[in-house]
C-alpha angles and dihedrals in degrees: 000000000000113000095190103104093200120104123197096254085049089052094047100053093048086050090053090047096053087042093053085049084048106056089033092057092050098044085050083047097042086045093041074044099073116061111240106268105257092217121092109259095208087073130060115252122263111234110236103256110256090022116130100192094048089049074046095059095032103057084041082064099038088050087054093051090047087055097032098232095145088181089056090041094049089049089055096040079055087043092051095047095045083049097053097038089057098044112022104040124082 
């Protein structure tokens, strides 16, 4: 005669529980992790002068207005951003 009161469903469902904290509670750390960006993020980003990553992006950006492709034109504004935050930030 078993004493553990727990079934395997029981168990299961406890496992996928703590998983789903888990992963709740990394993605909140890994967000609280990265420091707010201090640019306003109403405006596209400017790319950093003799940069050729930034031209790169910008005229990646300028090329998706021109062509008013606001998806395209949001992607190289992140781009930009992740860019800048990676190489240009202490």
């Amino acid at each position: 005669m078993s004493t553990n009161p727990v079934t395997p469903a029981a168990r299961a469902d406890l496992y996928d529980r703590a998983r789903l904290s888990a992963e709740v509670r990394i993605a909140n750390e890994r967000a609280l992790a990265a420091p707010p960006d201090p640019d306003d993020l109403s405006r596209p980003p400017r790319p950093v002068p003799g940069c050729s990553a930034c031209l790169a992006l910008a005229e990646r950006r300028e090329v998706a207005r021109a062509e008013c492709d606001r998806s395209a034109e949001a992607d190289a504004n992140v781009l930009l951003r992740r860019h800048q935050r990676a190489e240009h930030r202490p």
